[in-house]
ZAVEX-640663 format. One record per residue (C-alpha): residue in one letter; x, y, z; residue number from 1. Coordinates in Angstrom, 1 decimal. Example, Ala and Ser with C-alpha at 12.3 -4.5 7.8 and 13.67 -1.06 7.14 Angstrom:
2
NODE   code       px       py       pz   pos
NODE      A     12.3     -4.5      7.8     1
NODE      S     13.7     -1.1      7.1     2
REM end
This chain:
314
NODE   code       px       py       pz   pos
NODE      X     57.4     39.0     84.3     1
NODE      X     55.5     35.4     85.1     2
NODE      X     53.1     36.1     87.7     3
NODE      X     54.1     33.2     89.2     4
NODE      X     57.7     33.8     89.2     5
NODE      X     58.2     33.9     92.9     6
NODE      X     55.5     31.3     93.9     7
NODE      X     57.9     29.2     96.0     8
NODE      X     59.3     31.7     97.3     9
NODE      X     56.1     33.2     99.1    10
NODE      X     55.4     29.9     99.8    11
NODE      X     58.3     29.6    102.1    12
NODE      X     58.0     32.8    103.7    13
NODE      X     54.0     31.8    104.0    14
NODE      X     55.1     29.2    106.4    15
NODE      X     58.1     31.6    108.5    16
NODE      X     55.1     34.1    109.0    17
NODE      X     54.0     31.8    111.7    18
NODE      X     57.3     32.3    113.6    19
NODE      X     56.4     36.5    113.7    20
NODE      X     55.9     37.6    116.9    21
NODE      X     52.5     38.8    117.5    22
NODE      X     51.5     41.6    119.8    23
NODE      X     50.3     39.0    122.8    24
NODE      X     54.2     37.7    122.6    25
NODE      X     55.5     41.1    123.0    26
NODE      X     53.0     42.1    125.7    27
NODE      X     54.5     39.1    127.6    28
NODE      X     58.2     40.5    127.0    29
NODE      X     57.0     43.8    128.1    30
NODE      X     56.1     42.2    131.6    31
NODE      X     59.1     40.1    132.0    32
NODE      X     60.5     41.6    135.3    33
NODE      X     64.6     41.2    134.7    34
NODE      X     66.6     41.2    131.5    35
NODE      X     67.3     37.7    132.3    36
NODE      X     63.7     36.8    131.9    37
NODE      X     63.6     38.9    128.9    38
NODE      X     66.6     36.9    127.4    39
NODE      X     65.0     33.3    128.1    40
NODE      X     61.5     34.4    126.5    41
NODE      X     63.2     35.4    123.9    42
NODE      X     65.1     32.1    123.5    43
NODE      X     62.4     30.1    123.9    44
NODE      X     60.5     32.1    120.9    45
NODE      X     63.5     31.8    118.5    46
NODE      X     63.7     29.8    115.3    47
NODE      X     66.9     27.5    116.0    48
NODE      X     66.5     26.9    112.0    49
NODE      X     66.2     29.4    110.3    50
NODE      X     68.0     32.0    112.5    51
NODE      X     66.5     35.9    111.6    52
NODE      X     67.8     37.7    114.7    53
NODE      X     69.4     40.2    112.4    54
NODE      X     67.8     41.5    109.0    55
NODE      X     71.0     40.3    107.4    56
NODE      X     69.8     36.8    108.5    57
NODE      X     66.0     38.0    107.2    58
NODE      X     67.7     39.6    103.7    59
NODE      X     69.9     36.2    103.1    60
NODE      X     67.0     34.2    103.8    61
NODE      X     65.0     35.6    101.1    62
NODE      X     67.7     35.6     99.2    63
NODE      X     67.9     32.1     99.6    64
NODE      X     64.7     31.9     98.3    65
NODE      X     64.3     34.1     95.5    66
NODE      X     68.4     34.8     94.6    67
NODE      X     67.6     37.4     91.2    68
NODE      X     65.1     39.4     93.4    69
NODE      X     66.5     42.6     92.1    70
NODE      X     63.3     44.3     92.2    71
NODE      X     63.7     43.8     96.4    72
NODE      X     66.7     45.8     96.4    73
NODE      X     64.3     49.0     97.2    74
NODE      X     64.0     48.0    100.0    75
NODE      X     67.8     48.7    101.0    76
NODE      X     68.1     51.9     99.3    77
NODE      X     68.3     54.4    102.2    78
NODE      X     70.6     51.7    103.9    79
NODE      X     72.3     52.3    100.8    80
NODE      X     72.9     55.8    101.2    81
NODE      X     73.5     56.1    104.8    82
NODE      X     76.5     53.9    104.0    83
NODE      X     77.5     56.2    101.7    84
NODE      X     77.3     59.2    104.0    85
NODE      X     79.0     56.8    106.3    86
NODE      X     82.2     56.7    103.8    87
NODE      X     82.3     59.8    103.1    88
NODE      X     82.9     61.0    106.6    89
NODE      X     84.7     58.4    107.8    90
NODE      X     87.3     59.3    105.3    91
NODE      X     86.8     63.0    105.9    92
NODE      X     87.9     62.6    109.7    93
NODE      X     89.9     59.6    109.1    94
NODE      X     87.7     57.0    111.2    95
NODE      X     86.8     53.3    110.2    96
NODE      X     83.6     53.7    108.2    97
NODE      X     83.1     49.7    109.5    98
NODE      X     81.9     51.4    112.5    99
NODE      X     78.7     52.8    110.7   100
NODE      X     78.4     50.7    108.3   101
NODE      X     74.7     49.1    108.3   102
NODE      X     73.2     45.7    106.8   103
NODE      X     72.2     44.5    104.8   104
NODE      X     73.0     46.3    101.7   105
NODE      X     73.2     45.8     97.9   106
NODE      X     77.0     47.8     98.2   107
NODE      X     80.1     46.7    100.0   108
NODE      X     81.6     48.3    102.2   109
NODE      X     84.8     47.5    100.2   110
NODE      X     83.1     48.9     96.9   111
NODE      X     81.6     52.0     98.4   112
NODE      X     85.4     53.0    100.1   113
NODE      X     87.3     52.3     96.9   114
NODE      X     84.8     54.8     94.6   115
NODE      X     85.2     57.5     97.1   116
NODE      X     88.9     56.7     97.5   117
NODE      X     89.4     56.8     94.1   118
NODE      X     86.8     58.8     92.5   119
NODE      X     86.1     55.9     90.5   120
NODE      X     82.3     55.9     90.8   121
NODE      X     81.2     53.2     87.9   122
NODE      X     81.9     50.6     90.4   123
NODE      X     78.7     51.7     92.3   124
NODE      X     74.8     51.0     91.5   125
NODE      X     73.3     53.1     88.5   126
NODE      X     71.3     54.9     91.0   127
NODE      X     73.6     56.5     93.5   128
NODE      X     77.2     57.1     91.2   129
NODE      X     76.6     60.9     90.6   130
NODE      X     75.0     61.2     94.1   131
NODE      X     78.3     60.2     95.5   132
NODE      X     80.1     62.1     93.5   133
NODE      X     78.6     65.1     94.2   134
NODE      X     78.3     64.9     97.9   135
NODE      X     81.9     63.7     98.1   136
NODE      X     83.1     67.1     95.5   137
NODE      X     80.6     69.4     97.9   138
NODE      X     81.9     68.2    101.5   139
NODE      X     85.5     68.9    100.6   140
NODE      X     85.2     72.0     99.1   141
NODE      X     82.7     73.5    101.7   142
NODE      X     83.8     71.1    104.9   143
NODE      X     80.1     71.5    105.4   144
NODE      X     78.7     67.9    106.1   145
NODE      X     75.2     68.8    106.8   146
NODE      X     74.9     70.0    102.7   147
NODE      X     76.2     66.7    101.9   148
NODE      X     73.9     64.4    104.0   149
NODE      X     70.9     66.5    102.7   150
NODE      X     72.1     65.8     99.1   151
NODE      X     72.1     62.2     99.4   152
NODE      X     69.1     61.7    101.6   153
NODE      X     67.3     63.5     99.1   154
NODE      X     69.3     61.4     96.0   155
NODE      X     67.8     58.0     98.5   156
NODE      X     64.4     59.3     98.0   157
NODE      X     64.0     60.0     94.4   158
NODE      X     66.2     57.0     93.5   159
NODE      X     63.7     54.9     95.3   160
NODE      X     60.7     56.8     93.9   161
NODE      X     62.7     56.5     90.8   162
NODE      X     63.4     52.5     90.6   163
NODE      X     59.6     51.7     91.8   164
NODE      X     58.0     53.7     89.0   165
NODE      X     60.5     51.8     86.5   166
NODE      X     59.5     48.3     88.1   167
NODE      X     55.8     49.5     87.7   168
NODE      X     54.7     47.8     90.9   169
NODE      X     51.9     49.5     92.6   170
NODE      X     53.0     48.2     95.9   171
NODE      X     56.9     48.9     95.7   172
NODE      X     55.8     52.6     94.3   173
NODE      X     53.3     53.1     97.2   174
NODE      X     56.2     51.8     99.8   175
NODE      X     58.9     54.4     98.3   176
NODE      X     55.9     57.1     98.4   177
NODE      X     55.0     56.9    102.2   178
NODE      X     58.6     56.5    102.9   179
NODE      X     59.0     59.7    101.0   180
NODE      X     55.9     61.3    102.2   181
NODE      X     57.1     61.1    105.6   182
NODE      X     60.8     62.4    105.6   183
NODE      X     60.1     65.4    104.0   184
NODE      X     57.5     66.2    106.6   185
NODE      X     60.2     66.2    108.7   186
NODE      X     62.4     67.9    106.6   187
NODE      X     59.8     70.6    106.2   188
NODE      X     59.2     70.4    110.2   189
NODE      X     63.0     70.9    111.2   190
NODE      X     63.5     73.4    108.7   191
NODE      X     60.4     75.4    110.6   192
NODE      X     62.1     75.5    114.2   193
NODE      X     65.5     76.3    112.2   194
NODE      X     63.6     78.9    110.4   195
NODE      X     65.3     78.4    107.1   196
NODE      X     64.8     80.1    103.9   197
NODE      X     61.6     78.9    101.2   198
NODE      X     64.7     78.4     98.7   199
NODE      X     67.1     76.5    100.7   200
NODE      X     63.7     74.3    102.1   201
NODE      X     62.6     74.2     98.8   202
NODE      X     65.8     72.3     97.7   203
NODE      X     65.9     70.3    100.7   204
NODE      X     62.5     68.5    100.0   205
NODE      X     62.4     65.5     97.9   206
NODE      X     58.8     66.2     96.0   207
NODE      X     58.0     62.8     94.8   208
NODE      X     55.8     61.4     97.6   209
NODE      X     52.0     61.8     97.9   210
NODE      X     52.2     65.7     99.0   211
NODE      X     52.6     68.6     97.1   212
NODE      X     56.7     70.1     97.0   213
NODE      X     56.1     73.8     96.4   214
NODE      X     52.9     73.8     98.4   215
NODE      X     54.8     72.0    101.4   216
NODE      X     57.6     74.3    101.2   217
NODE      X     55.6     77.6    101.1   218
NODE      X     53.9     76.4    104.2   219
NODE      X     57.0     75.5    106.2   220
NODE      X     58.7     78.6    105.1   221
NODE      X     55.8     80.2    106.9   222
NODE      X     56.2     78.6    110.1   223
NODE      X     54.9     75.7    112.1   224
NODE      X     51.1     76.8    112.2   225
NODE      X     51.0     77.0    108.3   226
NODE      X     52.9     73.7    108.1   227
NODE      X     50.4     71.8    110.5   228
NODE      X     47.3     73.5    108.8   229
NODE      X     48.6     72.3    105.3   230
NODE      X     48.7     68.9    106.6   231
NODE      X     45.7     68.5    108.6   232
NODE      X     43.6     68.1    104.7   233
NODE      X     46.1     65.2    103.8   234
NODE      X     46.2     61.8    104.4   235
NODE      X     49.0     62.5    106.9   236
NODE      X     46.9     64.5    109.4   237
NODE      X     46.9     61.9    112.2   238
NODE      X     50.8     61.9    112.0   239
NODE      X     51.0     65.7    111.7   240
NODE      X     49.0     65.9    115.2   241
NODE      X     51.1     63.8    116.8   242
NODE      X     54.5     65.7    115.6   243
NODE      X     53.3     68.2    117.2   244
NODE      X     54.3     67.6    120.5   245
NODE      X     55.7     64.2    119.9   246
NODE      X     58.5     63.8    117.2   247
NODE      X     59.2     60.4    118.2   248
NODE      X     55.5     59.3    118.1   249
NODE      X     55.5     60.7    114.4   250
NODE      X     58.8     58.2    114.1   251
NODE      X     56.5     55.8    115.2   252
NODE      X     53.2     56.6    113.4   253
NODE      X     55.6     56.5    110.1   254
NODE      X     56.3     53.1    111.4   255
NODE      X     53.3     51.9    111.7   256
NODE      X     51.8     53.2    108.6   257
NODE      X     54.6     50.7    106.6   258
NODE      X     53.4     47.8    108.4   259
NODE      X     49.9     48.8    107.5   260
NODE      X     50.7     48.7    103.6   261
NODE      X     52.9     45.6    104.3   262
NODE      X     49.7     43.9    105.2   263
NODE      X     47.9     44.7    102.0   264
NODE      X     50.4     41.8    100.7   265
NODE      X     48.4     39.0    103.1   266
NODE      X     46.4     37.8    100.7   267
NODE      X     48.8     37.6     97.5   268
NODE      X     49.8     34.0     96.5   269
NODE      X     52.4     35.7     94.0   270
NODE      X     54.7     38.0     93.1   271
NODE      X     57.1     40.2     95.2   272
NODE      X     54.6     41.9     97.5   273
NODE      X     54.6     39.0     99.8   274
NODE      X     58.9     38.9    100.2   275
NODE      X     59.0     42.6    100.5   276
NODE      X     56.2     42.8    103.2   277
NODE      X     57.3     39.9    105.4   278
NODE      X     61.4     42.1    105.3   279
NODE      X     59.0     45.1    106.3   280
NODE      X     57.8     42.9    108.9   281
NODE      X     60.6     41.6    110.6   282
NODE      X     62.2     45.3    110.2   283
NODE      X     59.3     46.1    112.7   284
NODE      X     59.9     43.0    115.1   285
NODE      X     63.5     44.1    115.1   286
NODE      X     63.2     47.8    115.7   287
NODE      X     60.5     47.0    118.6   288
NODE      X     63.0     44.1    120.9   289
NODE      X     65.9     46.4    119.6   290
NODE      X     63.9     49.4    121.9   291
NODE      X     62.2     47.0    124.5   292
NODE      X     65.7     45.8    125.3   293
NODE      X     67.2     49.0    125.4   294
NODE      X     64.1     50.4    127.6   295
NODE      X     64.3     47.1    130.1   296
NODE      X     67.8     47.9    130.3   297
NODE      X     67.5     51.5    131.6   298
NODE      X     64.5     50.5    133.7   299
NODE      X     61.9     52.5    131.8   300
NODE      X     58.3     51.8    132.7   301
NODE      X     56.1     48.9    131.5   302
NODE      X     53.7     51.7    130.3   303
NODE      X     56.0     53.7    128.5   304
NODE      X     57.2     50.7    126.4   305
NODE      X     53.8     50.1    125.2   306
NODE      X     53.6     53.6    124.1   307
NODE      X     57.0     53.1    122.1   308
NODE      X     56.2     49.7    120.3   309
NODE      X     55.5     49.5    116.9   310
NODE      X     52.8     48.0    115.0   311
NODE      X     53.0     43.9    114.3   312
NODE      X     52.3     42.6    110.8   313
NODE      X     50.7     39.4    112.6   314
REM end
């Protein structure tokens, strides 16, 4: 692949990186006093042309921009699979899967219900067909839905690990290995307070990340000392400390850590690095007014908003 492949498209999103929000912007949204104020910051900050309230918005953009990105399509992977456990369960209880449905994604809505529908999986992506089949064969014949969601949340793990060590790019593989990293800490971390078996956390964890599978599972198997001792030699030390008594500031710190390898794309002219990390950054912008509106709303303090916000790629 041309180096330069991409060129124009980073150069476009060089120039929408000056409409990110940057940490003084949010600290003024924080101290906006009613949600009416909040509303008319917010409106004044806006990009009236090139809308990207939504990542759908962010997703068609770049798009727009580079249209045979398939190597981007990574980065939809576990929305990907949540719409698939989404399906599945919808169809299970007989409720409108539309309802939790999330975008964007690289499978309809439309495609995904007719392969589960039908058993006809070759209409889906290479990388989740047997998944779905599976999950859909275990849930009915074991009515156990738990089973099936850790099947494919595994399955949306190694398929990304699996489609960034085909693309060969260093920073695609590095994204799908924190993102990795970090879910089966928590796997290994709820498995501890449900005191589950080394065999069943064993299967559980995905293995593909940057921490050891069998030494991770020993150690949670073990109990929640082991687990944090294993952790405090690893790169994920600072993250373990804080799941300790904070599993939404691990949420967070998992957060932030994305952003952090986002911005190792700054300096690229070329390439996908830059369109991947500017989606990771608006996926951050959008999680933190997604909570500071929710927090205004319920009146939560000014302090413990701060404490919630994620990290900023400007």
């Amino acid at each position: 692949m041309s180096g330069t492949k991409y060129a124009n498209a980073v150069g476009a999103v060089r120039a929408m990186e000056s409409s990110l929000l940057s940490r003084n912007d949010i600290d003024q949204l924080i101290a906006a006093r009613t949600n009416a104020d909040l509303k008319a910051m917010l409106a004044s900050k806006k990009n009236t042309d090139t809308p990207q309230n939504t990542l759908q918005q962010v997703w068609d953009l770049i798009q727009n921009y580079a249209p045979d990105s398939e190597e981007l399509k990574i980065l939809l992977y576990r929305n990907d699979f949540h719409n698939l456990k989404a399906v599945i369960k919808a169809m299970i209880h007989n409720r409108d899967p539309k309802l939790y449905y999330i975008e964007p994604s690289s499978v309809s809505l439309d495609d995904l219900k007719e392969a589960v529908s039908k058993k006809e999986y070759g209409i889906l992506p290479v990388y989740m067909r047997e998944t779905a089949a599976q999950a859909y064969e275990l849930v009915t014949e074991t009515l156990d839905s738990q089973l099936s969601d850790m099947l494919i949340d595994k399955a949306c793990l190694e398929a990304m690990c699996k489609s960034a060590d085909e693309l060969g790019n260093s920073f695609m593989q590095e994204y799908a290995q924190l993102i990795t990293s970090c879910a089966d800490i928590k796997t290994a971390y709820r498995s501890c307070l449900m005191k589950k078996t080394l065999p069943f956390i064993e299967k559980a964890l995905c293995g593909c990340g940057k921490l050891d599978k069998e030494d991770l599972a020993r150690a949670a198997a073990e109990g929640t000392d082991a687990l944090f001792a294993r952790l405090e030699n690893t790169s994920f030390s600072d993250g373990a400390a804080l799941l300790k008594s904070s599993p939404a500031q691990f949420e967070k710190w998992c957060d932030d850590i994305i952003t952090e390898h986002a911005e190792t794309a700054r300096m690229m002219a070329f390439g996908i690095e830059p369109l991947a990390a500017y989606f990771i950054a608006k996926e951050a912008e959008i999680k933190d007014l997604r909570i500071l509106t929710v927090c205004k709303e319920s009146g939560t303090d000014n302090e413990t908003i701060t404490e919630r916000m994620r990290k900023l790629y400007v």
